[in-house]
Each structure stands twice: as C-alpha cells, then as structure tokens.
C-alpha positions in Angstrom: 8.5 -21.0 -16.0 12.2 -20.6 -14.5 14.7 -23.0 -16.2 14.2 -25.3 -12.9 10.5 -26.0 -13.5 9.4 -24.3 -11.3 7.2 -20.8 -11.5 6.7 -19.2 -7.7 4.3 -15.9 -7.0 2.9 -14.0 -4.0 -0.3 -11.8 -4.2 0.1 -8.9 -1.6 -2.1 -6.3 -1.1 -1.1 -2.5 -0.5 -3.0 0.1 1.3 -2.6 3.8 0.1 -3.8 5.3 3.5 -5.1 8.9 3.7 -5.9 10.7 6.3 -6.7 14.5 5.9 -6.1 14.7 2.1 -2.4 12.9 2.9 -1.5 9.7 2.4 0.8 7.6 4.4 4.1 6.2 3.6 6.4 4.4 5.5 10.3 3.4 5.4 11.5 0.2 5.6 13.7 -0.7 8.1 17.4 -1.2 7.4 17.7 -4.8 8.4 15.0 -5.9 5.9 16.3 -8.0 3.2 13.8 -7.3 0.3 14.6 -3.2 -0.1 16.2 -2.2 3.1 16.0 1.6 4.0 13.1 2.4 1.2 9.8 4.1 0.9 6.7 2.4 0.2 3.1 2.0 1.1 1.9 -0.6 3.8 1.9 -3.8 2.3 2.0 -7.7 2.5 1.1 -11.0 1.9 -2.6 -12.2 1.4 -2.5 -14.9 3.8 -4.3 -18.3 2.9 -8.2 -18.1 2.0 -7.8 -14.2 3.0 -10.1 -12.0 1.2 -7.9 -9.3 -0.2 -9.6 -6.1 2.0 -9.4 -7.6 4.6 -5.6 -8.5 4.0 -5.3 -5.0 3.3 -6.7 -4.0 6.7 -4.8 -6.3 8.7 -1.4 -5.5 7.1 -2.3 -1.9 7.8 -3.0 -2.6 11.3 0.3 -4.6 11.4 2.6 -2.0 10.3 1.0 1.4 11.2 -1.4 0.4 14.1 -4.1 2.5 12.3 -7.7 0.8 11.6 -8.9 2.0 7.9 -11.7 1.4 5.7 -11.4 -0.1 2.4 -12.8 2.3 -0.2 -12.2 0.6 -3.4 -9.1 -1.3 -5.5 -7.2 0.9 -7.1 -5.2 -1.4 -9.6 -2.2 -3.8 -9.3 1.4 -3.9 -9.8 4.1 -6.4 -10.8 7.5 -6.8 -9.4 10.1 -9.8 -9.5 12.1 -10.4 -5.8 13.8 -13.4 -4.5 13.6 -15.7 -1.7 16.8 -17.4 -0.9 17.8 -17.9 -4.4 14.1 -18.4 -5.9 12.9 -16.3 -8.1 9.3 -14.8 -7.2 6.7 -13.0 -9.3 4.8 -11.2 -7.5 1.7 -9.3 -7.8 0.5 -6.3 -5.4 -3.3 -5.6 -5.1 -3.8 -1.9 -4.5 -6.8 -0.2 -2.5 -7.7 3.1 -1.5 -7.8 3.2 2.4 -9.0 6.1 4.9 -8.0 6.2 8.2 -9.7 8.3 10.8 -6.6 8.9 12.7 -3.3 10.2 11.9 -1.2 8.5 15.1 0.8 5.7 13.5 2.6 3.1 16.0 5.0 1.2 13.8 6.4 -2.1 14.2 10.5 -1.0 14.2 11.1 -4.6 13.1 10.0 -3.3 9.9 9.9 0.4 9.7 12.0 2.9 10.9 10.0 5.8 10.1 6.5 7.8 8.3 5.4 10.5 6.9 1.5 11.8 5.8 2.1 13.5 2.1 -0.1 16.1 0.8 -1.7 15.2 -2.0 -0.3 18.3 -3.6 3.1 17.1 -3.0 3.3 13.2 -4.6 4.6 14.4 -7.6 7.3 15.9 -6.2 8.4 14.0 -3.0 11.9 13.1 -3.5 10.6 10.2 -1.1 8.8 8.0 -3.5 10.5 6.0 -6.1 8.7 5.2 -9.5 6.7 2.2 -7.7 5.1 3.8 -5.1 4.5 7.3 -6.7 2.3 5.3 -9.6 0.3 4.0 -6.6 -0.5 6.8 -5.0 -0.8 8.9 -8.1 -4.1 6.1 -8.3 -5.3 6.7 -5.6 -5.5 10.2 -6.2 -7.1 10.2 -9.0 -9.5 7.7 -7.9 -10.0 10.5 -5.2 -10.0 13.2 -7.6 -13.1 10.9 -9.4 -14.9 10.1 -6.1 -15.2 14.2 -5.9 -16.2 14.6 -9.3 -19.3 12.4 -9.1 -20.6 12.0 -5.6 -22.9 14.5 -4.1 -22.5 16.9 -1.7 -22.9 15.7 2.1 -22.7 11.8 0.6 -20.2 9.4 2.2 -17.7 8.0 -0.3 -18.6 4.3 -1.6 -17.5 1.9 0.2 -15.7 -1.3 -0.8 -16.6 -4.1 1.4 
C-alpha cells in the first residue's frame, strides 16, 4: 500500500502476434507519455467485465488492424508506471496470437511504426528491450512446444 492509502493496478493483456514464423512488434509513438518512441508488443487495458482473449483481440485490432486467434496465455508480467502522480502496479496478461495476415494499419496516435521478427532473430533484435524480448522468447517456446507434441496435419489448440 502507497504511503497515501491507497494501492492502484491495471490488468492489460498483450498479444505476441505471429504471422509466418514472425512476430509482430510495434513502436510507440513519440507523443505517448508512458514510454514514448519504444518497442513493444500490442497491448492494453482489460476493459470492465472483459474476458481477457477477447481484450487481447480487440487491442490487437486497435492498434494493428489485424484480426488474430487466441492460441493460449503465455504467462504475465509486472511493471510499476504512473498516472498523473499515482503510482500504478500493473500486471500484463500475455497470449500467443496468429494472425492470418501480415498488412498492419496502425493507429499513428499511438504508433509510429512495425516490424514482423523472425523468430530466429528475437534474441538478437537490437529492437526489443528486456520486457518484451522475455515475452516473445514465451511465445516461442510455447511454439517450439506446440511443434513438439502435436501431430502432423493437426491445427494448433486453440484457446477460446
């Protein structure tokens, strides 16, 4: 509890979009207040009595214009920002999306820019901070475990 009594959170959802063994990440826009100008995954607020997945979709939607499919959670994180002088703890729910197109319309209210990453190349993006390079290193390897124990010519499992 902060010293004034009071103890604020957001849950948010993020979406770690792939597309053609590449996932998606997008830059914020420079007149953003919480971390103008950096990379990260799309992401939001769960709004209230949201499900989470389909928070995840629609923040997807919001910031890339991209429709994806929930595949499965892929963990949390935890990070402190502020709002006006509050103090917020937040915590990020993470899926595993797919997207079936590659053609991303951003918002430039929010982002300026995107790239796809290969999968091949998240460990060494000079893109990604620590945050965001734990999230999709996740969602590769939940990838790497959907591989490894689904047959041959079976869809991925799907997550709601």
């Amino acid at each position: 509890m902060s010293s004034n009594g009071h103890w604020q959170f957001n849950v948010l959802v993020g979406a770690a979009t792939i597309y053609d063994k590449k996932f998606l990440v997008l830059k914020r826009s420079s007149r953003e207040s919480f971390l103008p100008a950096v990379w990260g995954i799309p992401a939001g607020q769960i709004e209230e009595d949201e499900d989470p997945s389909d928070a995840c979709r629609r923040e997807l939607f919001e910031e890339t214009g991209l429709h994806g499919q929930v595949r499965e959670p892929i963990g949390y994180s935890t990070f402190s920002s502020y709002r006006g002088s509050m103090k917020l703890n937040n915590i990020q729910l993470n899926f595993l999306v797919s997207v079936t197109d590659s053609e991303v319309k951003l918002n430039p209210a929010s982002h300026s820019e995107y790239e796809w990453i290969s999968l091949d190349d998240v460990d060494n993006s000079e893109l990604l901070d620590a945050f965001t390079r734990d999230i999709i290193k996740s969602a590769r390897d939940a990838l790497k475990d959907e591989t490894e124990h689904e047959p041959v010519g079976q869809p991925a499992r799907g997550y709601r």
